[in-house]
N, C-alpha and C positions, 0 to 999 in steps of 0.2 A: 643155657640157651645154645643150640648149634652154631657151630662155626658159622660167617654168613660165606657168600660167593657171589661175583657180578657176574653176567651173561654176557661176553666183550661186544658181540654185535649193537647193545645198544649205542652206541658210538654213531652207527651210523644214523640212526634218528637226530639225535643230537648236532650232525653237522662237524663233528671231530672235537669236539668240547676237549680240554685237557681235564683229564682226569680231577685235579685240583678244583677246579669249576663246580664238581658234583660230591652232594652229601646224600649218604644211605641210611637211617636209620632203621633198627629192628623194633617191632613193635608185639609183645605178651611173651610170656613164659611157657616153656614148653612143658603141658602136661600130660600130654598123649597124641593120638593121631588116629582118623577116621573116615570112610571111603563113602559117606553115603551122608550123614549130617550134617557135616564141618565144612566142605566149599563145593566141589562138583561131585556129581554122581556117575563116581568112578571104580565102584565094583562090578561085578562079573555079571549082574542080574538084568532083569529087564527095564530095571529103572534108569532108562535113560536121558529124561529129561533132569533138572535142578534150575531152583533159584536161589539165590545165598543175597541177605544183606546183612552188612556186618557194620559196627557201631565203634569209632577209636578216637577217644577223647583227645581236646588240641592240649592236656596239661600232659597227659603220657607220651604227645608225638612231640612237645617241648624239650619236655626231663629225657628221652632217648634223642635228642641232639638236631630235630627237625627246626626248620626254623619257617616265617613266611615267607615262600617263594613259588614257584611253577615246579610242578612235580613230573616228572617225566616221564617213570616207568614204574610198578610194582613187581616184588616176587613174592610168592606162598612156598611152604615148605614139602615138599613132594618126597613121598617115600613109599613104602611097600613093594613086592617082586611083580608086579605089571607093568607093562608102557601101551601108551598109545601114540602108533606111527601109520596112522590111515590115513591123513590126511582129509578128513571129511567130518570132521567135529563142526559145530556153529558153536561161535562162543562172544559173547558182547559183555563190555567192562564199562558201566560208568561210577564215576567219582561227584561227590555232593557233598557241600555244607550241612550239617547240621546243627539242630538246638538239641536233639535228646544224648543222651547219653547209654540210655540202655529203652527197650524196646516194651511197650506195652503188653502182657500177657490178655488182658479184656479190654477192648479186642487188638486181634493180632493188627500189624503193619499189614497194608495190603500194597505190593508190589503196584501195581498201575497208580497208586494216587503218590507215592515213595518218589518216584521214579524223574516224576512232573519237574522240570528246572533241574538236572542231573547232566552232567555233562557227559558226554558219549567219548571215553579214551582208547574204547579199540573193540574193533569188531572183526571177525572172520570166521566166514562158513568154509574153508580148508582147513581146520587145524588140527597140529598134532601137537601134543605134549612134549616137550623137550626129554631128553634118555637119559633115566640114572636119576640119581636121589641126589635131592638138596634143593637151591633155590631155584624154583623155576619162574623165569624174570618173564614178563610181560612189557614189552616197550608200547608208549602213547604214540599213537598218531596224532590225538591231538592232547599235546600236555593239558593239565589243569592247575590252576595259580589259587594256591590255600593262602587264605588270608591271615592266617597265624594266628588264631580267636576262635573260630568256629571249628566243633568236630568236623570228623568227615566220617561218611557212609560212604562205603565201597557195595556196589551192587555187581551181580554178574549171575548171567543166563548160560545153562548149557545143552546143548542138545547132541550127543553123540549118535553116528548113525550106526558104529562098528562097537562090539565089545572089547574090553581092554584084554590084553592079554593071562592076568590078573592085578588083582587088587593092588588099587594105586591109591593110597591112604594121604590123608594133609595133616600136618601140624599144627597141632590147638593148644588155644591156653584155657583155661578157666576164669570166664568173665561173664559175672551173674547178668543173664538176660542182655550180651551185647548181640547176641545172633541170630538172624532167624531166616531158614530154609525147611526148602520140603524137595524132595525128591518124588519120580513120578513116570508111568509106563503109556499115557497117555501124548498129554501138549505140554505145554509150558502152561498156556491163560488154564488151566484144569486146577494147576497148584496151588491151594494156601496157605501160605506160610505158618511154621513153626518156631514160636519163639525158646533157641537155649540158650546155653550158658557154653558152648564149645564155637568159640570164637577163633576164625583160623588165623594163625600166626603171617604175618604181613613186614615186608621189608616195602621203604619207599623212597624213590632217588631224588632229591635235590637239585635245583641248582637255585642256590640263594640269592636273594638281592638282585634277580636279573630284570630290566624295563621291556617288557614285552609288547609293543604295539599293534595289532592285527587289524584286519579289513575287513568284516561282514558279508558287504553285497553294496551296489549300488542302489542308490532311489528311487524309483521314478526313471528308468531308463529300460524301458521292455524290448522286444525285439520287433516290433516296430514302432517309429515313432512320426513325427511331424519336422517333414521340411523346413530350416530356422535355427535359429541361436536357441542350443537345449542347453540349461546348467546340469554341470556333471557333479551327483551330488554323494558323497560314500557314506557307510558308516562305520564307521571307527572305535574300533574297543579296545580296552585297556584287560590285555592278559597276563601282565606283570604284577607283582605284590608290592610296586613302588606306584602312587600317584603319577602322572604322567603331566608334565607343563609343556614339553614342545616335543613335535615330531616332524619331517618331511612328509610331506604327499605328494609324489611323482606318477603321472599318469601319461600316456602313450595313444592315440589314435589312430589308427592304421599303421603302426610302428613310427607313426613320428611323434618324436616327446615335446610334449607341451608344456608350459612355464610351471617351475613346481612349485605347489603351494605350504605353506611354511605354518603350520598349526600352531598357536598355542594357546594355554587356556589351565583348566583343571580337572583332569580326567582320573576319577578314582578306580579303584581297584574293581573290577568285573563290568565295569560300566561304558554304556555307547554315546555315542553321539554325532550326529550327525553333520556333514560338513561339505560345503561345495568347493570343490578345489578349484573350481573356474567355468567356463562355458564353451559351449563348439559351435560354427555353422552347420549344423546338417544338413545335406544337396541332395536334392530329391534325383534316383537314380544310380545311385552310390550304394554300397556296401558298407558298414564299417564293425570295426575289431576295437574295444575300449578294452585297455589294461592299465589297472592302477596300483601301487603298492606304498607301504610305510616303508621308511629310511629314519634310524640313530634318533631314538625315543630318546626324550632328557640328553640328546647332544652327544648318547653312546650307541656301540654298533649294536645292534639286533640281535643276537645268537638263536634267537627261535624265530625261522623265518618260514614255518609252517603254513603260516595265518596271515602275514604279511600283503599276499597279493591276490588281486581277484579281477576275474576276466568277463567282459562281454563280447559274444560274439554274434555276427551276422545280424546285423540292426538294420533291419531296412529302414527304408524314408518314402513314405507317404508326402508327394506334393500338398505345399499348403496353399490354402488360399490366397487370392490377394486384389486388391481395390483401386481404380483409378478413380479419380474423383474428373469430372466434365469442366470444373470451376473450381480457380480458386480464389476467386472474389466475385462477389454479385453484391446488386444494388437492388437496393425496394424504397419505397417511400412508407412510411410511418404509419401499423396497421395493416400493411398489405402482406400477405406473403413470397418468401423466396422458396425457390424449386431449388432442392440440392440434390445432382445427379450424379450417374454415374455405370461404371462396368466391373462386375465380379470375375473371377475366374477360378475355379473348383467344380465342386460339386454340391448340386442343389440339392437342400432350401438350403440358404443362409443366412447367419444372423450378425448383426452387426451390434457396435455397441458407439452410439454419438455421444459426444460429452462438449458442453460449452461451457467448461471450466468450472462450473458448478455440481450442473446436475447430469447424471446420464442418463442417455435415455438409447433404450431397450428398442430394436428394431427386427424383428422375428420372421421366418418363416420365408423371407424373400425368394418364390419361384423361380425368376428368370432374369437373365445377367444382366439386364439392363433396369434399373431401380431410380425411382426417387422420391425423395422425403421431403416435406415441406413442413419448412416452422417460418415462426412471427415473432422473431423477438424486440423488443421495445427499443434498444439500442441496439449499434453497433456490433456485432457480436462472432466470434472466433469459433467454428463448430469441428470436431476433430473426428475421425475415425480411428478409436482406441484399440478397437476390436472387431475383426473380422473371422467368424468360423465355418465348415461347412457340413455338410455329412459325413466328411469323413474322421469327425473328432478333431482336426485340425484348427490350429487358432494362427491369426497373425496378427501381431501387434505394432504391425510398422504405422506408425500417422501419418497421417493425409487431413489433409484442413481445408477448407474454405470458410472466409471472411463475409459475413454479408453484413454490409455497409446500410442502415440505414440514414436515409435523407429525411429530414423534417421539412413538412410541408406547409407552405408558405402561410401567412394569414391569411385571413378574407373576411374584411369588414367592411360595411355599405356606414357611410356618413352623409346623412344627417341618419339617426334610426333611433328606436325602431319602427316609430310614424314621422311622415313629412307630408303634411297636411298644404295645401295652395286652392287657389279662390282659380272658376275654372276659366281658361281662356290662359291660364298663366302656366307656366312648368316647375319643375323640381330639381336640380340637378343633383344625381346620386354619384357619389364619387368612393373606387374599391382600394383597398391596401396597396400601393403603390410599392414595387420592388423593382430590381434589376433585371429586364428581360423578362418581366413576369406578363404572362398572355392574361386574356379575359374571352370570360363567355357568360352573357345575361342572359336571364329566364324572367319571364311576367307567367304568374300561377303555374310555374313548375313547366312553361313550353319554353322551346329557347328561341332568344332573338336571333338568328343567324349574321345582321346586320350592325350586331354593338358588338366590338372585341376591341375597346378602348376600355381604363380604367374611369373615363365618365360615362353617365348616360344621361341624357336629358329627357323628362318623365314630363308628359300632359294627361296620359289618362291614368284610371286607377288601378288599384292590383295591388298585389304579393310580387317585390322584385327579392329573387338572388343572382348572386353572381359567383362564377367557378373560377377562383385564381389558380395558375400553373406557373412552377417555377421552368427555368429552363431543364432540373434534372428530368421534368415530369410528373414530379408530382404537385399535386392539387389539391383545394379546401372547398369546401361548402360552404359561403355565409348563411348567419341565421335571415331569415327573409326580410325586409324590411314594406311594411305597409303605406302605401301611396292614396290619400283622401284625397279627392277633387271637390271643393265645395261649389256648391251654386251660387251664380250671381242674386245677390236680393231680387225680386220683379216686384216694380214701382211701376202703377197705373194713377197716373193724374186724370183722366179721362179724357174722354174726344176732345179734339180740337173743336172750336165754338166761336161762334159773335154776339156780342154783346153793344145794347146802347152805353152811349157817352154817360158816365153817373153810374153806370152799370157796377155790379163786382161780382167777382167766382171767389170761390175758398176753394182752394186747392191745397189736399190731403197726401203725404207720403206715406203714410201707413205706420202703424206701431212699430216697436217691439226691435228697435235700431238704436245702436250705440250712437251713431252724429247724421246729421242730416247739414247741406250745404246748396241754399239756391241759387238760382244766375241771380238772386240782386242780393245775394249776401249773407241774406241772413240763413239762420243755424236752428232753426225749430221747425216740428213735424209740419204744422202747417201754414199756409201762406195767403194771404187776401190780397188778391188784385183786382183794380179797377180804373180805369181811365184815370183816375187822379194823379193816382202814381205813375202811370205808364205815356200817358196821351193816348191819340186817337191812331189808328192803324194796324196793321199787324204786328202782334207781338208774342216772341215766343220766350216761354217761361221752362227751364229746366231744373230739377234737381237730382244729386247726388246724397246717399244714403250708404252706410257702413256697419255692417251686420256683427254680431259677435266671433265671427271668423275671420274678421277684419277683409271681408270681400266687398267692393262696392257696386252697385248697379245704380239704376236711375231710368226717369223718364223725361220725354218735354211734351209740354202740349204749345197749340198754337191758338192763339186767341185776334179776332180780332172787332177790336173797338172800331165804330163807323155809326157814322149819322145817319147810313142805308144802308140798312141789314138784309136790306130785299133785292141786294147787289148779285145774292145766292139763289133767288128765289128759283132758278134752273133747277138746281140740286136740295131744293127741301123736298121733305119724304125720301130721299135717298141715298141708294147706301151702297157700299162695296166690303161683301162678305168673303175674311180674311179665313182659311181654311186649311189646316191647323193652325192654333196662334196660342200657346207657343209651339214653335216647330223645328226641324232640324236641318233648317232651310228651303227643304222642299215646301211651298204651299200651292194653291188655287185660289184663282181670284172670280168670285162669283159676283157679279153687276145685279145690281137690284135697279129698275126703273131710273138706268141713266143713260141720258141719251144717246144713238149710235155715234160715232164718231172716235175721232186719233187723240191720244191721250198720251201726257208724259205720264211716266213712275219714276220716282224717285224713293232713296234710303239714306237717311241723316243717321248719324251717330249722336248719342249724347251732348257731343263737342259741337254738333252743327257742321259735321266734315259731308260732304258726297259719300256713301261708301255707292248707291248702285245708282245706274240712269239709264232709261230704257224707253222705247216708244212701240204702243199698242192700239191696232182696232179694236176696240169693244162696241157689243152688241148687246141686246137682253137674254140671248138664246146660248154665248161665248163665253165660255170656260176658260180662262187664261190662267197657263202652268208656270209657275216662276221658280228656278233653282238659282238659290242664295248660299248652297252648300259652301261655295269658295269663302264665305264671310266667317269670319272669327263670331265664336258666338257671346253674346249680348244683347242690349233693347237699341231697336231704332227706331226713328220714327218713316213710318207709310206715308209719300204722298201721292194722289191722284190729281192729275190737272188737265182739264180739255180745254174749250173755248168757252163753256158757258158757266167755268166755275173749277172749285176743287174740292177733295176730302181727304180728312190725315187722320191716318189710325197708330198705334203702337203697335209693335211686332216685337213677341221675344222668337230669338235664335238660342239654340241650344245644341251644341253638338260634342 
């Protein structure tokens, strides 16, 4: 094998490495040398395109002294009486893991699918070939980190635009089917490859055991972005042949350094991940410049600081949006809803996003900067503005909350209910939920009383009562209605008043179908026999009370009178005073039948024998007399008429 030789400029890729740092291994035997097969297409001809992939097992790059580490630079063996010093060659070098060891003849490797995951170590469309025979070194721009397990395939494109001066031939070993190129006067994509066995001889530099850290790109940080707290997020790959448990990550903001973040973890060999070293305010109206870089991977310095650091620049800031809320507590009563308000500022439509610690809820499309939402929630409840965005992609996430308090509304219950039944002439008293400061307002069949805003009401007619209780917060209930029955008094007719001879007797009848009967002389059955025996001789009035299944009582009296001269009346036989309505609602008309003209009391007894009315009237036969008894509670009374030649007593019911 030829002597080898290093190319001293590689040095300067390296960073000044000490020599001792870097190992070179040669790799195949020198079995000849070839200008057109074997690496580039560097004969005299018109072929001056090439592709070359070459195949070098990880046990031969072992057994010649390589070890796993980041490979810096290659050299091939250059020899024949040409050079090429034009400066205007194109020439690209990548390096690749591989599984094969030697190359399939059916079918060939094809260059574009090869290529796929191939790291790119050096490209230049000014090149010249280095002058004179021997190694001619290629340094990495960007190393690549051999895992120490996996072949590698060395790939490389050439396109010259000048002819060489003459034949400039590469040193090859003989290695069945590790090669395969094709040479070509057309393009490069024209070429498909040719698999031999003239594999060019290859030296490759070292530097062992080094912890290589580098930077990708940033995430998610484009050049423009949203006004707000952005996390600054990198990605981080491991191009050393040592696993990786800590590194520094120092980053920069408009040149002012920001707290560095201190990685650690398990990062293997060729692998990323992702990582946020912290976060920024970005201020809408501002410019900025983000630079980030790794620092002493595994606790040691860096020597490939190639990869290390990566820049953004001129990041504008889009204004974001942002939310006042009108409220941050409201009050509703139970059921009702609250209006949650407010003012945006961006650019319309926006969306919002409310959340009441449960669920969220989705607020879309909002036209104009003045907005509001209404909900109803059962309790108490905390409503937040998580998310506010606008058109222009912008989000803000700052909260803003209101509380809306709900008040539970008071009771409202009517006692006695839900029927409260009374005999009529009598009342009801309904009595509502009593609270602290709590108002009232009654309704009879759904009208309202304007006049009861007390918690009683004292009830004579009938009807459907509710009442609307208010607490002091304002809110208020509906009782369920409570039905108010007036029952009627029983109407008991004993009939006309009358006279009777001494010896005489009436049976006087209360009428069926009554729980108790009670008369002025005592006794307790429907009916009663009177007669001078029992009574003597004169006027005498008989009344009784009666007590119906509603336990209401009414009653009548009639007036009787025993006498030895029944022709005491004889002015007033044949005649009569027609009571018009009877029963009535106090109003009635008194029509005279055949009595004579003249001045007449009227009188109105009660059951008890009390005055309720007393009045004095001409009658005539031709006289209509109108009487208003409206003022009288209604019941039975008795009717009397009296002049100078006599009287007559009728019953009267009232009913109102």
């Amino acid at each position: 094998m030829r002597k080898t030789a290093l190319i001293a400029f590689i040095f300067l890729i390296l960073g000044g490495l000490p020599l001792a740092a870097q190992v070179t291994v040669s790799l195949g035997t020198h079995t000849g040398a070839g200008s057109t097969n074997v690496l580039l297409s560097t004969s005299t001809t018109s072929n001056r395109y090439s592709r070359t992939m070459s195949l070098y097992t990880a046990s031969e790059i072992i057994t010649a002294g390589g070890m796993a580490g980041i490979i810096t630079s290659l050299a091939w063996d250059k020899g024949g009486t040409g050079e090429y010093l034009t400066n205007d060659a194109y020439i690209k070098v990548y390096l690749k893991h591989a599984q094969d060891s030697v190359w399939s003849t059916s079918p060939v490797p094809v260059w574009d699918t090869v290529v796929i995951g191939a790291t790119e170590v050096f490209t230049s469309s000014t090149y010249s070939l280095p002058a004179g025979i021997g190694w001619a070194v290629v340094p990495f721009t960007t190393p690549f980190t051999w895992n120490g397990s996996d072949n590698i395939v060395v790939m490389v494109e050439w396109d010259r635009a000048s002819t060489p001066s003459g034949s400039i031939t590469w040193g090859r070993s003989t290695t069945t089917n590790a090669n395969a190129t094709r040479v070509g006067s057309t393009s490069l994509q024209a070429l498909v490859m040719l698999v031999n066995s003239s594999r060019p001889l290859l030296q490759l530099t070292f530097i062992p055991g080094t912890s290589d850290a580098g930077l990708e790109s940033f995430v998610n940080l484009p050049d423009t972005i949203c006004e707000g707290i952005t996390p600054i997020t990198i990605t981080l790959k491991n191009h050393g042949p040592n696993t990786i448990a800590t590194v520094d990550l120092e980053w920069k903001v408009n040149n002012v350094a920001q707290p560095t973040y201190n990685w650690n973890g398990s990062l293997a060999v060729n692998a990323t991940t992702d990582v946020t070293i912290g976060s920024y305010p970005f201020v809408h109206g501002n410019n900025y410049n983000v630079i980030a870089n790794t620092k002493d991977p595994n606790s040691a310095t860096d020597t490939i600081n190639h990869n290390d650091t990566i820049i953004k620049s001129e990041i504008f800031v889009k204004p974001s949006p942002a939310i006042t809320l009108n409220d941050t507590l409201l009050n509703i009563c139970q059921g009702d809803t609250a209006i949650i308000s407010g003012t945006l500022t961006g650019t319309a439509p926006w969306d919002l996003l409310l959340s009441d610690g449960i669920t969220n809820i989705p607020v879309t499309n909002l036209t104009s900067p003045s907005f509001t939402i209404g909900v109803s929630p059962a309790t108490t409840t905390t409503y937040s503005v998580t998310s506010v965005s606008d058109a222009t992609g912008c989000e803000n996430t700052s909260l803003q909350s209101t509380t809306v308090s709900v008040q539970t509304a008071p009771p409202a219950i009517i006692t006695p209910g839900p029927i409260a039944a009374v005999c009529q002439g009598d009342s009801v008293v309904l009595m509502a939920s009593i609270g602290l400061n709590f108002s009232y307002i009654w309704y009879k069949d759904n009208v309202m009383l304007p006049d009861d805003t007390t918690y009683i009401l004292t009830v004579k007619t009938g009807g459907d009562y509710t009442v609307k209780v208010a607490n002091p917060t304002g809110c208020s209930s509906i009782s369920n209605p409570v039905t108010v029955v007036i029952h009627p008094l029983p109407a008991v007719f004993l009939g006309n008043d009358t006279a009777l001879l001494p010896g005489n007797s009436i049976l006087l009848d209360a009428g069926t179908g009554y729980n108790s009967y009670l008369w002025s002389t005592g006794a307790t059955s429907q009916s009663l026999l009177v007669d001078s025996a029992g009574t003597g001789l004169g006027v005498k009035t008989i009344w009784v009370h009666v007590t119906d299944n509603n336990y209401c009582i009414g009653g009548d009296t009639i007036t009787i009178i025993f006498t030895n001269n029944p022709g005491i009346n004889d002015a007033f036989a044949n005649r009569e005073i027609r009571i018009i309505p009877n029963p009535s609602d106090g109003r009635i008309e008194l029509h005279p039948v055949q009595i004579p003209t003249g001045e007449y009391n009227i009188e109105l007894f009660t059951t008890e024998g009390k005055v309720a009315h007393k009045s004095i009237h001409q009658l005539n036969q031709d006289k209509v007399i109108n009487l208003d008894l409206t003022h009288l509670p209604g019941g039975i009374y008795l009717f009397k008429l009296t002049g100078s030649q006599g009287n007559i007593s009728r019953r009267i019911v009232i009913r109102n």
